[in-house]
N, C-alpha and C positions, 0 to 999 in steps of 0.2 A: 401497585398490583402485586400478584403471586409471582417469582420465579419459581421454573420445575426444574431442578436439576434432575430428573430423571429422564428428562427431551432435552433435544436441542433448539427445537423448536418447530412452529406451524410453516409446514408446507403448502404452495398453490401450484396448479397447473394451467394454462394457459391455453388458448386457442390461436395466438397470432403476435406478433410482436406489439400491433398497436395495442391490444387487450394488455401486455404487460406494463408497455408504458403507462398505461391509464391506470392500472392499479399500484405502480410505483406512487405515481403521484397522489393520488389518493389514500396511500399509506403514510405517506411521508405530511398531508393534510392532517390527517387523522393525528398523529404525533407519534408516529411509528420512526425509532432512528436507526434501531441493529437488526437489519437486513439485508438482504445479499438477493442479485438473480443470477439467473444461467439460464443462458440460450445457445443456441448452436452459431451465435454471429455476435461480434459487437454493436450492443443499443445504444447511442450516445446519451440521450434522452434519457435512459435508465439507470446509464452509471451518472447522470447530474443528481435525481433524483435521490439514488441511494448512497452515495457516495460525497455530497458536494463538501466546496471549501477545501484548505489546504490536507494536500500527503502527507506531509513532514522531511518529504525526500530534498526539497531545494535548502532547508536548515540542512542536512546532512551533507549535502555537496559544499555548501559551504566553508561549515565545520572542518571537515578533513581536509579540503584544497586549502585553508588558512594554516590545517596544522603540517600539511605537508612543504607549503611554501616556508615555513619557518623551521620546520626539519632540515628542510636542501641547505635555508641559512645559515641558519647556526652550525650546521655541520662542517662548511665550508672554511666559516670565519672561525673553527676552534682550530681548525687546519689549516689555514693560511695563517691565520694572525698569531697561534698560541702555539702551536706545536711544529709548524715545518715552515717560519715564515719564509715567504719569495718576495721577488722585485719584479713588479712584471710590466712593462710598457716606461719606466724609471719613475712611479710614482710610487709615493713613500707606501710604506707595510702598515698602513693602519683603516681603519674605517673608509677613508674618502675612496680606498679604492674596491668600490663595491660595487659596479659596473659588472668586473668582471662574472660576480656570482650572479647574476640576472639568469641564464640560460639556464643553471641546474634550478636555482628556486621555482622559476618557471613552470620546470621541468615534474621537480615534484607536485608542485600545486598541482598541477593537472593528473598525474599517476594518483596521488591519494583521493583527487575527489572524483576521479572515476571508479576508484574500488571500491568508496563510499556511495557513489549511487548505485554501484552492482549489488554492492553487501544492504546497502539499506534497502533498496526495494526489496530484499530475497526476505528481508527479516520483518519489515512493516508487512509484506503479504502472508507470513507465516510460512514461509516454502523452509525446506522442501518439507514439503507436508504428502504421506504414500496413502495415510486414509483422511477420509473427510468423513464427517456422521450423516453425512446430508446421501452419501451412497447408499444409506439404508432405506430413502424414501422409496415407494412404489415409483415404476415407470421414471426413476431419474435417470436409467441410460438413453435414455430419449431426447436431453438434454443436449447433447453430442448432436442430433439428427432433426427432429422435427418438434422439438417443443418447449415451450417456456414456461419456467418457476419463476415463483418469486418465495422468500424463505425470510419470516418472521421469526427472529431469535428468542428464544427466555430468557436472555441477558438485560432485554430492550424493559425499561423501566414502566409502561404499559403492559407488558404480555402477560394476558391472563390465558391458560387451555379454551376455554370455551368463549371468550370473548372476542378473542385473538382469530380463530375458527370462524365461528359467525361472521366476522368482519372480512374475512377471504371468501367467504362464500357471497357475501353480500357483493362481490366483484365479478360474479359471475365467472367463475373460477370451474373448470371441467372438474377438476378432483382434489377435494382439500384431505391432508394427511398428517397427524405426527411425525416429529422426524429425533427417532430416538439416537443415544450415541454408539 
C-alpha cells in the first residue's frame, strides 16, 4: 500500500478499555503490525496484541553482563598474572588460581548488564523522546484522563489514508483523525 510521509499516521478514539482491546485485536487480524495505544492505565491485553514476541532487551542483558564479566577478567588476570604478579593463599601465580577473581567478574557481570538493560530499554523505547507527533492529534490529552486510542502508523506495510480510516471507523471508534508530525 501507500506510505504518507506527510502523517504519522490514523488515529482512533475509544469509548472504554474493552472497546480498545477489541479493536487491538481486530487490527492486528486485519494484518495491521506498526501501531501503538494509550490509555490512562496499563491494558495487558493491548500491549499482547500490539506489541507481541520478544523486546530484544533479555539479548542485551546478556550481551553486556558476558562482556562485563570478561572485562572484571581479563582485567584482573593482566594484573595479577602480567604486571604485578602475587602469591596469594601459596598457590602458584598462574591460571589455576582463578578462584580468587570470581567476586569482581561477578561483580561486573552484574554492573554491566544492568546498565545494559537501563540503557537498552531507554533506547529500544526511543526515550528520551520531549515531543511525540501523536501530541498533535485532537483530544490526545485525554489520554492521561479518561480515554483510549489506538494509533495506526504509515510505516505499517498495509496503511493506506482512506483505507487505514475506514477500517478505525468500522471499530466503532468515537473519532477517527490524521495524526500529522
Amino acid at each position: 500500500m501507500q506510505a504518507s510521509s506527510d502523517i504519522y499516521g490514523v488515529m482512533a478514539e475509544f469509548a472504554s478499555p474493552n472497546a480498545l482491546i477489541e479493536a487491538s485485536k481486530r487490527a492486528r487480524e486485519a494484518g495491521y503490525r506498526q501501531m501503538d495505544a494509550y490509555s490512562p492505565f496499563p491494558i495487558e491485553e493491548v500491549s499482547h496484541e500490539i506489541m507481541p514476541g520478544d523486546t530484544g532487551v533479555p539479548r542485551i542483558v546478556l550481551i553486556c553482563g558476558l562482556i562485563g564479566a570478561t572485562t572484571g577478567f581479563v582485567t584482573q588476570y593482566i594484573g595479577e598474572f602480567m604486571d604485578y604478579p602475587l602469591i596469594i593463599g601459596g598457590r602458584p601465580n598462574n591460571i589455576t588460581n582463578w578462584p580468587v577473581m570470581i567476586p569482581i567478574t561477578f561483580e561486573l557481570g552484574i554492573l554491566f548488564a544492568a546498565f545494559g538493560a537501563v540503557f537498552g530499554m531507554l533506547a529500544l523505547n526511543g526515550l528520551p523522546m520531549h515531543y511525540h507527533p501523536v501530541f498533535n492529534a485532537p483530544r490526545f490529552e485525554r489520554a492521561s484522563q479518561d480515554a483510549f486510542f489506538l494509533c495506526i502508523e504509515s510505516t505499517d506495510p498495509l496503511f493506506d489514508r482512506a483505507q487505514t480510516s475506514q477500517f478505525l471507523r468500522s471499530l466503532n471508534a468515537l473519532q477517527v483523525s490524521e495524526v500529522t508530525h
